[in-house]
C-alpha positions in Angstrom: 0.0 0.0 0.0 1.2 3.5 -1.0 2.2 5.7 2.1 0.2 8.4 1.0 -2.7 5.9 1.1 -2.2 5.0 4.2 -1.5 8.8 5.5 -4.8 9.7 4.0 -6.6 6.6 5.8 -5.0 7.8 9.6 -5.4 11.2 8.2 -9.2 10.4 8.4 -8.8 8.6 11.3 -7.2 11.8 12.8 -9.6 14.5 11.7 -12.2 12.8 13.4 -10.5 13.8 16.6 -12.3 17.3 16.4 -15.6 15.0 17.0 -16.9 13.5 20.2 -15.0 10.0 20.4 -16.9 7.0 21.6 -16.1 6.0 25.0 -13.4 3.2 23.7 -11.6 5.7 20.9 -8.1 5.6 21.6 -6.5 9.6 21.5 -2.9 9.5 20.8 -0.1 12.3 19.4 3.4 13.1 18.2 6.3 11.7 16.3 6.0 11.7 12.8 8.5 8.9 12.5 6.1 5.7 13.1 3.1 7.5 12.1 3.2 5.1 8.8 3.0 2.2 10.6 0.7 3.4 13.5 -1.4 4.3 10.4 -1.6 0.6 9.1 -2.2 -0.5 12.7 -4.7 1.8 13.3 -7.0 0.6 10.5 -6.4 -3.6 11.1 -7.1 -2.4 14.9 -10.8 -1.0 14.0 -11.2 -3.8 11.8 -10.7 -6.2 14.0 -12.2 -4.7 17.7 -14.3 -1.2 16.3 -11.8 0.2 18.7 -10.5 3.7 16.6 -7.2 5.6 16.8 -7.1 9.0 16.1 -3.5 10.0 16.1 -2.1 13.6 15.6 1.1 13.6 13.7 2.3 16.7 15.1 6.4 16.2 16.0 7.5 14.3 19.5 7.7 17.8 21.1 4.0 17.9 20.5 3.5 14.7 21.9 5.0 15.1 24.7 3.3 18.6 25.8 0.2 17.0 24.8 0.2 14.2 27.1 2.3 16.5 29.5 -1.4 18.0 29.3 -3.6 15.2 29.6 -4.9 16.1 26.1 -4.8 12.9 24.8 -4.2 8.9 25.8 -0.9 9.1 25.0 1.9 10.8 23.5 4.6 10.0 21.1 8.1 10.6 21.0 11.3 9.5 19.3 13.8 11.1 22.0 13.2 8.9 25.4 12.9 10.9 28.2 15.2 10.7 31.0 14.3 9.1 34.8 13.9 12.6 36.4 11.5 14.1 33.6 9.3 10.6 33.8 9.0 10.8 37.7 8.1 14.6 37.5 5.2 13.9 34.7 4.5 10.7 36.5 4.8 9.0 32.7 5.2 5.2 32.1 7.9 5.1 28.8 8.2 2.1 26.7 9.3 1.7 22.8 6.9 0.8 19.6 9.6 -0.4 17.2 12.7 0.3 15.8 13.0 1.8 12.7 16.7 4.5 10.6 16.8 8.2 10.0 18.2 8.3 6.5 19.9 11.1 4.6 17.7 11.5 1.1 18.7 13.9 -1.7 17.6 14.9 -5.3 20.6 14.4 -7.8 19.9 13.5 -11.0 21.2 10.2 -12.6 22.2 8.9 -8.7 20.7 6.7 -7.7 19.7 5.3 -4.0 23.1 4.2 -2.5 25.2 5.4 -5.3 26.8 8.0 -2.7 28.2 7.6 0.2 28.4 10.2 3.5 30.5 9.9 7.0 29.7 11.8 9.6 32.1 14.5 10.0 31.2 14.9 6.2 27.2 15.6 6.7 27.7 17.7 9.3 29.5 20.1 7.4 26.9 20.0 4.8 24.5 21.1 7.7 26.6 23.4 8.8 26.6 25.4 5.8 30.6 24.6 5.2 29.8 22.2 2.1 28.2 24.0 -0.4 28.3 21.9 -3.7 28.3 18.2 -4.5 31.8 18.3 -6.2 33.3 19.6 -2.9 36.4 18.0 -2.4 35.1 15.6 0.7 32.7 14.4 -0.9 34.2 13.2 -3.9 37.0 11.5 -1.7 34.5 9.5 -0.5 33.1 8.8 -3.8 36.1 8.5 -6.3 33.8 7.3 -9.3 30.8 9.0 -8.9 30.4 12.3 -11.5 29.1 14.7 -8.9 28.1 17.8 -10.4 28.7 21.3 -9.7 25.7 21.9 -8.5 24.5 24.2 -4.9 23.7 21.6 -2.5 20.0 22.8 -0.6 20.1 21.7 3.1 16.0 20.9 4.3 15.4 20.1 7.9 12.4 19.9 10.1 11.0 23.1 11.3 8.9 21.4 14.3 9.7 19.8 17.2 11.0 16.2 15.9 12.4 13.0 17.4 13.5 12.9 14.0 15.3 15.4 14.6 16.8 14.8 18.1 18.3 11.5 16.6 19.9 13.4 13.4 21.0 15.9 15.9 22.7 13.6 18.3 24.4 11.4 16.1 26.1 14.8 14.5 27.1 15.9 17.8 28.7 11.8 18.2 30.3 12.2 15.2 31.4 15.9 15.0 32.8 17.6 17.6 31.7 21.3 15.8 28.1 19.9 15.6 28.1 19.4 19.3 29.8 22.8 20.2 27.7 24.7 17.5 24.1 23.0 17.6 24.2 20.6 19.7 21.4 17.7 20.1 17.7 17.8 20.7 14.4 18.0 19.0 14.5 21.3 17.8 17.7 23.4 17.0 19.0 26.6 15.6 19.8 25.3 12.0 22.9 27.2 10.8 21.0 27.6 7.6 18.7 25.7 5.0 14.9 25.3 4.3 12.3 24.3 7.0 10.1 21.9 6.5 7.0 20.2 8.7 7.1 16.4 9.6 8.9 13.7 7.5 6.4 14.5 5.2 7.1 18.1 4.6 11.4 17.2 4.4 10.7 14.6 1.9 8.4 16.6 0.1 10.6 19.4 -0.1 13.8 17.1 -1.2 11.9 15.4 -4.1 10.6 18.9 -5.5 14.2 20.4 -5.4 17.4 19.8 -7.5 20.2 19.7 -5.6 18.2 18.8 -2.1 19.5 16.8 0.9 17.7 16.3 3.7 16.8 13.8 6.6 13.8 11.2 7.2 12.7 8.1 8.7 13.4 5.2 6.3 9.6 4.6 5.1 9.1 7.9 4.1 12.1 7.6 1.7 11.2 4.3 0.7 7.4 4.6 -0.4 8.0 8.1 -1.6 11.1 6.9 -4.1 13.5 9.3 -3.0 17.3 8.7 -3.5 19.5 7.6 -0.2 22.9 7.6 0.2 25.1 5.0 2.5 26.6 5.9 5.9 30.0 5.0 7.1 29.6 3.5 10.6 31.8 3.5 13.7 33.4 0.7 12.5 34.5 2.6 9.2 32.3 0.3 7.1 30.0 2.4 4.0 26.2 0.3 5.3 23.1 0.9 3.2 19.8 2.0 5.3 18.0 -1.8 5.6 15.5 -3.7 8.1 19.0 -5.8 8.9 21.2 -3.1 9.7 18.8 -1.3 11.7 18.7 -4.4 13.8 22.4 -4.5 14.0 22.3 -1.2 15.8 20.2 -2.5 18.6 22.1 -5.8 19.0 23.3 -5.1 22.1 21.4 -2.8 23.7 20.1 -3.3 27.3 16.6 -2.2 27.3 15.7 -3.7 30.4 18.6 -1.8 32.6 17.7 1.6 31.3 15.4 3.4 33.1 12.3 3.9 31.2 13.6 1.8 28.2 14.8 4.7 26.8 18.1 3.0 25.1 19.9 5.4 22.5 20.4 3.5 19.1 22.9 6.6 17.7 26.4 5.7 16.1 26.8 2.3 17.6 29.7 -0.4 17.4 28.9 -3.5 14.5 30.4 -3.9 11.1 26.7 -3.8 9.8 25.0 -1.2 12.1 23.1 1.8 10.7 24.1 4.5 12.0 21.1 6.6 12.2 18.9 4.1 14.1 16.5 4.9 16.6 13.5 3.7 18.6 10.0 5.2 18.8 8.6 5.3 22.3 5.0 5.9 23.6 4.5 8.2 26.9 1.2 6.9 28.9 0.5 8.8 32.7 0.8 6.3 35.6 -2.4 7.3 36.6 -4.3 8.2 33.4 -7.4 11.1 33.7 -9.7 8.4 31.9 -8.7 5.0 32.6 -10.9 3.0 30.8 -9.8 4.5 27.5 -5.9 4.3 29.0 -6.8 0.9 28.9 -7.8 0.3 25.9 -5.1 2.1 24.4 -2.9 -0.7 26.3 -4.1 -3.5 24.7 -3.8 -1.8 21.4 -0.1 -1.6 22.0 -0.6 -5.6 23.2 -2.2 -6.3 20.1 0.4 -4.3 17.9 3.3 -6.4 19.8 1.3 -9.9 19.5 0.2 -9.3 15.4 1.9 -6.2 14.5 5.3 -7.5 13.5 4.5 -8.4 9.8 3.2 -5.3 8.9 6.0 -3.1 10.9 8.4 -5.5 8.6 6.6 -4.2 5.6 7.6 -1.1 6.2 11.0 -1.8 7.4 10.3 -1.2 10.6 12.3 -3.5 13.3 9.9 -5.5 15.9 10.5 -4.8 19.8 12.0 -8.6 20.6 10.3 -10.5 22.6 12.0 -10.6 25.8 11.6 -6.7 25.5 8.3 -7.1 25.1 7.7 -9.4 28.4 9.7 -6.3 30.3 7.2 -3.6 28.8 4.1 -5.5 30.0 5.5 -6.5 33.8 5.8 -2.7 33.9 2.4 -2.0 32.8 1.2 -4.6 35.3 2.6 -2.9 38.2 2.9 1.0 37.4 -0.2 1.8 35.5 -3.1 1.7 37.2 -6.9 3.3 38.3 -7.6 5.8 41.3 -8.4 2.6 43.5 -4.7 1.4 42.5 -5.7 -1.4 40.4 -3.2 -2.3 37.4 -4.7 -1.2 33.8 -3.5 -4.4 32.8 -2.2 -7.6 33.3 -0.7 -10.7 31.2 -4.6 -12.0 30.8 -5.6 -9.4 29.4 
């Protein structure tokens, strides 16, 4: 199914938010980055219970001051929050699925992993210090590529993104001028280039200019065609954006011994790891304003983790393992519950 489909399906789902829900619709906003396969979730869900969705792409810094508010079930956000700002909003923080940030850009006659970018390399380009794709660094990195001479047009997100915050902090890994003069988080002050809303609006803007490179979650790029370009990774190895390399990046990661799940997937050790790989992670109150609908929204994220791996592969998308999974729900068992203190959920459910 085409992404823009699918967008226009949740897109439906979404607008609906402006009308009285029933008593089991699920409320949900944020990050833009799993919105494609919360969208095909979102429809199998109501097909299967008549339980609806309506979930606000908005940016993870939307999510998270909307369920900050208590505007919705649940926000979304690609940066984890840390111990301290969990206990303060008394939030419950678990991850989705795993998915890469890829760079995308608009050269004609390259095509998707013809080029190849390190990190020191794309930060400059952000930084406004590469201006043309026959700049000398990039054409060591590509000796028989025919790079033309040709303004290179920097497009980055404009709202608050998780997107963002994982672009942001594998630069400031990577490059130590990135770190000093940008820094990482969900929103920054871009040293120059075009703003653009939501993965959608950067990969919107890259396709409909020559010369364009910007940044967006993988299934964006893929079912809107655009062009990507290979990372070298920490181990010096050029890797192509892919299902298997995204899962490379999490290979070790201790989920369970971080508080609030909230492992960082960023420039990590494997001969096959992406780079650019990330997690997307829900934000649910401990002690939810409505907790029938909080709820429901918990075994729509049961359901997603039980039958939702197939399509999340569709999309290349990387499944939470298992033994993740097992962790997520114990939590839920004990820490989200009613006024009377009786757990939302429990492994019966």
């Amino acid at each position: 199914m085409k992404l823009t489909i699918m967008l226009a399906a949740v897109g439906l789902l979404a607008a609906t938010a402006a009308i009285p829900a029933s008593a089991a619709d699920i409320s949900g906003a944020g990050a833009t980055f799993p919105y494609p396969i919360y969208a095909k979730w979102a429809d199998t869900y109501k097909k299967e219970t008549g339980v609806g969705m309506n979930y606000q792409s908005i940016g993870s810094g939307g999510g998270i001051k909307q369920i900050t508010a208590k505007t919705v079930t649940f926000g979304a956000s690609d940066m984890p929050l840390k111990k301290e700002e969990l206990e303060k909003g008394g939030l419950v923080q678990f991850p989705m699925v795993m998915g890469g940030v890829v760079p995308v850009i608009n050269l004609d006659g390259i095509k998707s992993n013809d080029l190849t970018l390190d990190g020191q390399t794309f930060a400059k380009i952000f930084l406004g210090e590469i201006k043309s794709w026959d700049d000398a660094a990039i054409a060591k990195l590509n000796p028989s590529a025919k790079l033309p001479k040709q303004a290179i047009v920097v497009v980055h997100r404009s709202d608050g993104s998780g997107t963002t915050f994982l672009f942001t902090d594998y630069l400031s890994k990577v490059s130590a001028d990135w770190k000093t003069k940008v820094g990482a988080n969900t929103a920054v002050e871009w040293p120059g280039g075009i703003g653009a809303k939501g993965n959608e609006g950067v990969a919107n803007n890259v396709a409909n200019t020559k010369g364009a490179i910007g940044y967006v979650e993988y299934a964006y790029a893929k079912q809107n065609k655009l062009t990507s370009t290979k990372l070298v990774n920490k181990d010096g190895k050029a890797v192509a954006p892919t299902a298997e390399a995204f899962m490379a990046a999490a290979a070790d990661a201790d989920w369970a011994g971080t508080p609030g799940f909230g492992v960082l997937l960023t420039d990590q050790p494997g001969a096959g790891a992406w780079p650019l790989a990330g997690a997307t992670f829900i934000l649910i109150h401990k002690q939810p304003v409505d907790a029938a609908v909080t709820a429901e929204a918990l075994k729509f994220f049961a359901w997603a983790y039980a039958k939702g791996d197939k399509s999340a592969e569709e999309l290349d998308y990387v499944p939470m393992p298992d033994k993740v999974v097992n962790a997520i729900q114990k939590v839920w068992a004990t820490e989200i519950k009613d006024a009377s203190g009786k757990p939302l959920f429990s492994a019966t459910n």
